[in-house]
MMTF fields as JSON, N, C-alpha, C and O atoms, coordinates in Angstrom:
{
  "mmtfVersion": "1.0.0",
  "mmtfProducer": "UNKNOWN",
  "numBonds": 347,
  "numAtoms": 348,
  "numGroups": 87,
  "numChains": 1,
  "numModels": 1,
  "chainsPerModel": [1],
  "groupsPerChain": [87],
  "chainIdList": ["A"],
  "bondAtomList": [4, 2, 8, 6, 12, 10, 16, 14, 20, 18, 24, 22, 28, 26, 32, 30, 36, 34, 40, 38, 44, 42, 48, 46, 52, 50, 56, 54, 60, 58, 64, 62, 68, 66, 72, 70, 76, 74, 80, 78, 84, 82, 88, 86, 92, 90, 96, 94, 100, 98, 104, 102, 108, 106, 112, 110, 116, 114, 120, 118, 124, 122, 128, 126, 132, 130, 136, 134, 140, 138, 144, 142, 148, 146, 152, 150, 156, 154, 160, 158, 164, 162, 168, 166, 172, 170, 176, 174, 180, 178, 184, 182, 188, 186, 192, 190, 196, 194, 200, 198, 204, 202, 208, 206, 212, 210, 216, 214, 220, 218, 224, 222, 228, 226, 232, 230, 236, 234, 240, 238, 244, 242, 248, 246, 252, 250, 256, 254, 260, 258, 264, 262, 268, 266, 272, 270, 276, 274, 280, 278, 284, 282, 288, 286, 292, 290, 296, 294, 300, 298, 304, 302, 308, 306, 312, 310, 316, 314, 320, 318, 324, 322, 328, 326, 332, 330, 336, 334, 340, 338, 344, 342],
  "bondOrderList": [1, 1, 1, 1, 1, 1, 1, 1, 1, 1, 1, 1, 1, 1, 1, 1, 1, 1, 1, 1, 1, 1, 1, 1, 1, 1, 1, 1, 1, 1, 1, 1, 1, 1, 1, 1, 1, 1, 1, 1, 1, 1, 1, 1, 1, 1, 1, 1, 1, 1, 1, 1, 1, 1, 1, 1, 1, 1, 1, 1, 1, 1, 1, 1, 1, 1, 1, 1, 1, 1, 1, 1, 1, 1, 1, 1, 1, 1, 1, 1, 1, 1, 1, 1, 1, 1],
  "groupList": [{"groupName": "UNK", "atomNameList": ["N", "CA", "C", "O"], "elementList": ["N", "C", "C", "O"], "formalChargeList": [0, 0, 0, 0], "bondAtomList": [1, 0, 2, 1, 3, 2], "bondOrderList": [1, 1, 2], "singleLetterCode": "X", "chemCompType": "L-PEPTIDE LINKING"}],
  "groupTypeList": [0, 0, 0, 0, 0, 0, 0, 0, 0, 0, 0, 0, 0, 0, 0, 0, 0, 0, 0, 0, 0, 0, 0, 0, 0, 0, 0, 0, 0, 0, 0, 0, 0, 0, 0, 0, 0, 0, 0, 0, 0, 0, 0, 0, 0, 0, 0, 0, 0, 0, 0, 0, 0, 0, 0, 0, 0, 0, 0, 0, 0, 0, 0, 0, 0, 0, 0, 0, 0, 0, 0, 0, 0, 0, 0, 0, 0, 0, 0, 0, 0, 0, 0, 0, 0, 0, 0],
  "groupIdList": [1, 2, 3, 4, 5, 6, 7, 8, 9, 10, 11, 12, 13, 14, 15, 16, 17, 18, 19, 20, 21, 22, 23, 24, 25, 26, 27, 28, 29, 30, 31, 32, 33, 34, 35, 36, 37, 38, 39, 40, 41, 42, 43, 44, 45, 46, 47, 48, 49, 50, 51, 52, 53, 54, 55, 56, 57, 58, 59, 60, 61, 62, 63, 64, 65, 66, 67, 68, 69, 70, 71, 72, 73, 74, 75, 76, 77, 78, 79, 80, 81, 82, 83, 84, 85, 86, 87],
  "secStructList": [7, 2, 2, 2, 2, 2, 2, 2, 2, 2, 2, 2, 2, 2, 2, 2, 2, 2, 2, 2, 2, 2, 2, 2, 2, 2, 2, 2, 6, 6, 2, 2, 2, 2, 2, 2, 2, 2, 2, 7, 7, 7, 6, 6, 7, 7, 7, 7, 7, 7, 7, 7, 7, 7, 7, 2, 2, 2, 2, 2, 2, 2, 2, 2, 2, 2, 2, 2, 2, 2, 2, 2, 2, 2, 2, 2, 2, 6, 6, 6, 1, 1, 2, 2, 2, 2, 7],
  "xCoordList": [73.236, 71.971, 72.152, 71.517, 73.193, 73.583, 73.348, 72.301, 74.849, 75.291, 73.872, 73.861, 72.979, 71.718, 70.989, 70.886, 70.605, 69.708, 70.606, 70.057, 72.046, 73.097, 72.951, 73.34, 72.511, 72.622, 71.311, 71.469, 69.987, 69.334, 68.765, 67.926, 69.238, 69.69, 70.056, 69.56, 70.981, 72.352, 71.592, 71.604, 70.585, 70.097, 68.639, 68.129, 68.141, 67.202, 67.906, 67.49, 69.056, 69.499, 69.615, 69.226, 70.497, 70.791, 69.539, 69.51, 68.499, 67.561, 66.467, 65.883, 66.662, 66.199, 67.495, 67.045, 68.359, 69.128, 68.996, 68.691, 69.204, 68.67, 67.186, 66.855, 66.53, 64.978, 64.796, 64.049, 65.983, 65.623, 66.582, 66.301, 67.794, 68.103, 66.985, 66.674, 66.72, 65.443, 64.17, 63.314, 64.395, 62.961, 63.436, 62.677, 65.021, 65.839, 65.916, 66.014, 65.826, 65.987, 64.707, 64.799, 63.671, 62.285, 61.734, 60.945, 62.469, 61.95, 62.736, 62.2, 63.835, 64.908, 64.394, 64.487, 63.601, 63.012, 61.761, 61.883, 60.95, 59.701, 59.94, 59.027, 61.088, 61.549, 62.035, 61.999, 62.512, 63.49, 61.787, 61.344, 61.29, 59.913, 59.373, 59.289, 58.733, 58.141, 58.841, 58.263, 59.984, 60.78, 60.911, 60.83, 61.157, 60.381, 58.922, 58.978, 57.989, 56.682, 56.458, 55.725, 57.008, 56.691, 57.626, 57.221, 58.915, 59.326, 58.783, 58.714, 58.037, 57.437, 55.738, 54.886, 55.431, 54.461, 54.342, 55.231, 53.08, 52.4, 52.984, 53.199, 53.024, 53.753, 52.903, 53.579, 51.609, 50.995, 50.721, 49.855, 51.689, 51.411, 51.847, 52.919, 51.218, 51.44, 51.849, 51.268, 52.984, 53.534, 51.998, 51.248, 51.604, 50.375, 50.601, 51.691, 50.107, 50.058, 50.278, 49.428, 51.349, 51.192, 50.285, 49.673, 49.934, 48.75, 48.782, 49.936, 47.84, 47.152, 47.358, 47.045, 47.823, 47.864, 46.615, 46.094, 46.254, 44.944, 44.944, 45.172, 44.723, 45.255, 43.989, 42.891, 44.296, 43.67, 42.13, 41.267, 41.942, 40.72, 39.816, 38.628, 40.626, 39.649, 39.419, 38.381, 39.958, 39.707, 38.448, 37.385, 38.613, 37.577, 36.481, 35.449, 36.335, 35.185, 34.713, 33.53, 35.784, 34.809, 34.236, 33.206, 35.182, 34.212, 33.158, 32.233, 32.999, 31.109, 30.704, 29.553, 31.248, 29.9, 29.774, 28.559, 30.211, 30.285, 29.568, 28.953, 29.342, 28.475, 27.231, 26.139, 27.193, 25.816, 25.372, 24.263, 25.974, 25.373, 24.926, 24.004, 25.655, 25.252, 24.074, 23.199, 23.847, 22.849, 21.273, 20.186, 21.661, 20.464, 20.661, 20.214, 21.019, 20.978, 20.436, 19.456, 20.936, 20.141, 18.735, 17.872, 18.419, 17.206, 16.41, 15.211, 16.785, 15.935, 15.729, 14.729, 16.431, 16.467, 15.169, 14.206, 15.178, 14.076, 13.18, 12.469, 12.854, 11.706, 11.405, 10.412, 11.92, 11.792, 11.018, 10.139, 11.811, 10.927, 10.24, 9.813, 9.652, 8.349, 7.694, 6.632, 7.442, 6.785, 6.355, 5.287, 7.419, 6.973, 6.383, 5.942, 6.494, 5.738, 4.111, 3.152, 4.356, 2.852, 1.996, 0.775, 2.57, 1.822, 1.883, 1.013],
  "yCoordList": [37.586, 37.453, 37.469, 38.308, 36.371, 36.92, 37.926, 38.445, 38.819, 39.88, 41.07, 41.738, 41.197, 41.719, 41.481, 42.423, 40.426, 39.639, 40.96, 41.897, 40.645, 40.873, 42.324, 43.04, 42.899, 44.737, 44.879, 45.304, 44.681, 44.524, 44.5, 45.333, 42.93, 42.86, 44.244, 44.709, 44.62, 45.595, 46.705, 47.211, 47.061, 48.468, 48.269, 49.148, 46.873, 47.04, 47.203, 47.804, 46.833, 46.395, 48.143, 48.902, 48.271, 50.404, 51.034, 51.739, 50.751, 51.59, 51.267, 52.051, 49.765, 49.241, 50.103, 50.898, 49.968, 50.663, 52.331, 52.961, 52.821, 54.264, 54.416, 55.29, 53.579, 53.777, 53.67, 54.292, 52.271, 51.734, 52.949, 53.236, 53.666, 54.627, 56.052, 56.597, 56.13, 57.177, 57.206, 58.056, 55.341, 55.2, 55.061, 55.189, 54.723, 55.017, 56.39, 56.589, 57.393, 58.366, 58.991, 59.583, 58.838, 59.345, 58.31, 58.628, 57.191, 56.684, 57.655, 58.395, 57.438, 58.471, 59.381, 59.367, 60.582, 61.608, 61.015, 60.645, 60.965, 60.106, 59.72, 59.977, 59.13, 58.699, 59.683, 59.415, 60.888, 62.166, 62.79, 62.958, 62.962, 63.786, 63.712, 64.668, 61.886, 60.963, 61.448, 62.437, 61.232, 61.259, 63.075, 63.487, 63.872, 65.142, 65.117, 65.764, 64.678, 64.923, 63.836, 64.21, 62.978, 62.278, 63.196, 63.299, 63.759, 64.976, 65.73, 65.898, 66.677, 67.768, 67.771, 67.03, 68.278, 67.942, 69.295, 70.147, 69.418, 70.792, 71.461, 70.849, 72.408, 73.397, 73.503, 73.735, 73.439, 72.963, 71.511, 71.159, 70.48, 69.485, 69.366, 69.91, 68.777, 68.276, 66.919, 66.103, 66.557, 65.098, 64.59, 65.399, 63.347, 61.972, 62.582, 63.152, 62.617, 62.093, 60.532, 59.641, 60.499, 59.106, 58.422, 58.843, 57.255, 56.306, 56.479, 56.531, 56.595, 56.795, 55.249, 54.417, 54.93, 53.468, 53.501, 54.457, 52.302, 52.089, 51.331, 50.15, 51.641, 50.7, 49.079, 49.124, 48.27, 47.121, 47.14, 46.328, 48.168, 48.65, 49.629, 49.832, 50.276, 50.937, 49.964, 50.198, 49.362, 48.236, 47.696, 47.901, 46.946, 45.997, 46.727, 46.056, 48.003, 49.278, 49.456, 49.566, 49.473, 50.015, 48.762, 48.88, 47.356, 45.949, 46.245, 46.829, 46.096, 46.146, 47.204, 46.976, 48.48, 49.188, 48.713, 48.788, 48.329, 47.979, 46.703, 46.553, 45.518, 44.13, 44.952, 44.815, 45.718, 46.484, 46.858, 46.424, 47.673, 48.485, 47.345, 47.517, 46.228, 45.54, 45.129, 45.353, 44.311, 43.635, 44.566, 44.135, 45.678, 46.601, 46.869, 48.014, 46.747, 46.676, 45.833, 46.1, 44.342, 42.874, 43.027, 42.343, 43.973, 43.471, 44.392, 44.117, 45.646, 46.568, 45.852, 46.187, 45.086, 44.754, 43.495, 43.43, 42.887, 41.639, 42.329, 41.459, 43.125, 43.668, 44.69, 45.371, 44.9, 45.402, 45.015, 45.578, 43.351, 42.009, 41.473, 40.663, 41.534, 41.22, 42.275, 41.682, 43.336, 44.16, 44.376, 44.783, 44.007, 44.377, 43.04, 42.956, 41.703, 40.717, 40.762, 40.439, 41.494, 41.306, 42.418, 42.284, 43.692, 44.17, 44.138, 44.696],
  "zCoordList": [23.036, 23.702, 25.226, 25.866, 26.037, 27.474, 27.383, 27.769, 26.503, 27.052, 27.296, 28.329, 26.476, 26.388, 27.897, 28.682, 28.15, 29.303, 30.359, 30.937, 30.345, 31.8, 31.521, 32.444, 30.532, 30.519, 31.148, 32.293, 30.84, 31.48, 32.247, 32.587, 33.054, 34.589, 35.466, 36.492, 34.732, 35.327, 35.917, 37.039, 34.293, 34.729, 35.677, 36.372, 35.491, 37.214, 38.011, 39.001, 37.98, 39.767, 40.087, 40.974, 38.624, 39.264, 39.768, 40.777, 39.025, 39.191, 40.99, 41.739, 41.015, 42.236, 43.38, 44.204, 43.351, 44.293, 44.263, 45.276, 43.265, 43.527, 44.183, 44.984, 43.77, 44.713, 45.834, 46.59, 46.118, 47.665, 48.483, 49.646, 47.727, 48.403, 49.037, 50.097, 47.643, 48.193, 48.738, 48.984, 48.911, 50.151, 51.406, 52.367, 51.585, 52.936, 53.75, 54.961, 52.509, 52.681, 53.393, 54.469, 52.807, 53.216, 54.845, 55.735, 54.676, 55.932, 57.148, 57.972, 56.992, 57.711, 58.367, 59.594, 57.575, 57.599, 58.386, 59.554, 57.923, 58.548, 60.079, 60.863, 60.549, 61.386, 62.453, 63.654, 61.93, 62.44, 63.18, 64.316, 61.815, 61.972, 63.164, 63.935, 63.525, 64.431, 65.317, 65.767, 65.91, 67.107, 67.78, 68.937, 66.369, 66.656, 67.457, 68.503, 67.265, 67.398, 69.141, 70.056, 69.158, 70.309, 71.7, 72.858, 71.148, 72.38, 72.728, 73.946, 71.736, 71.558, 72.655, 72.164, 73.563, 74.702, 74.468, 74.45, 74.28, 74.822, 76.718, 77.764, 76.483, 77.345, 78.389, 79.391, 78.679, 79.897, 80.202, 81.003, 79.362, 80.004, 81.524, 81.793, 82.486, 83.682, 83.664, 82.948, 84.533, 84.628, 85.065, 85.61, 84.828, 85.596, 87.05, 87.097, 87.897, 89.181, 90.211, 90.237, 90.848, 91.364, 91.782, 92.764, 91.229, 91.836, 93.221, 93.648, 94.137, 95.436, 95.735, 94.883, 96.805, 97.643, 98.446, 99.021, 98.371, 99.112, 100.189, 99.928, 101.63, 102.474, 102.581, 102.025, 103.091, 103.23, 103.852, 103.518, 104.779, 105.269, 104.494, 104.747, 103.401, 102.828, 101.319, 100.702, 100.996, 100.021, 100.433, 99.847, 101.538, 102.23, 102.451, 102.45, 102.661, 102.822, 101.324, 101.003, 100.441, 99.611, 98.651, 97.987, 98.679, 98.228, 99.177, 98.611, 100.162, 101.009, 100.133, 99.76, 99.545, 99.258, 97.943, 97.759, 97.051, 95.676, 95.762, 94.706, 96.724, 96.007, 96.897, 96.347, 98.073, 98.329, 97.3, 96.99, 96.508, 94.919, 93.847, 93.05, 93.93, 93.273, 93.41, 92.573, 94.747, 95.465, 94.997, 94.612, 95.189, 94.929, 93.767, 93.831, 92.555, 91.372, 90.852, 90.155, 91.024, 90.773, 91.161, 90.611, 92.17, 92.908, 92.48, 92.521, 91.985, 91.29, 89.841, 89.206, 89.393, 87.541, 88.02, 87.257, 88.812, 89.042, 89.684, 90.188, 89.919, 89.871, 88.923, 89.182, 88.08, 86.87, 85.804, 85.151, 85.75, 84.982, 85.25, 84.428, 86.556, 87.255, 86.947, 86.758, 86.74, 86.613, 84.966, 84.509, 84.357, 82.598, 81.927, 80.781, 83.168, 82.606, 82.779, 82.079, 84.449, 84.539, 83.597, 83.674, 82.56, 82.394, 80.973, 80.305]
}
């Protein structure tokens, strides 16, 4: 009766190892494939362009125009809701 149980045993374990071989195998591939495909760049790709530095004066120029835009945004939306209450 062991000896039965341990044959058994024996032949999952073979059969679990031949599988896990041939799911090693396909990851492998899978893996080869992937690493293929992430080299591979279309032939008119262009490198990014370097980020543009912004000096301290044009920062500060363009926050004034951005809470201006705001300012007149807020102030167009409240009179917006003044207007759709009163009617």
């Amino acid at each position: 009766m062991a000896n039965d149980i341990q044959r058994v045993i024996e032949r999952a374990l073979t059969k679990l190892r031949s599988e896990k071989s041939r799911i090693d195998r396909q990851v492998s591939a899978l893996e080869t494939a992937l690493a293929a495909v992430r080299n591979t760049g279309s032939d008119n790709a262009v490198a990014p362009r370097p980020r543009r530095k912004m000096s301290a004066e044009a920062r500060r120029a363009l926050a004034m125009r951005m809470k201006a835009y705001w300012a007149k945004r807020r102030a167009g939306a409240k009179a917006q809701t003044k207007k759709g209450s009163k009617g």
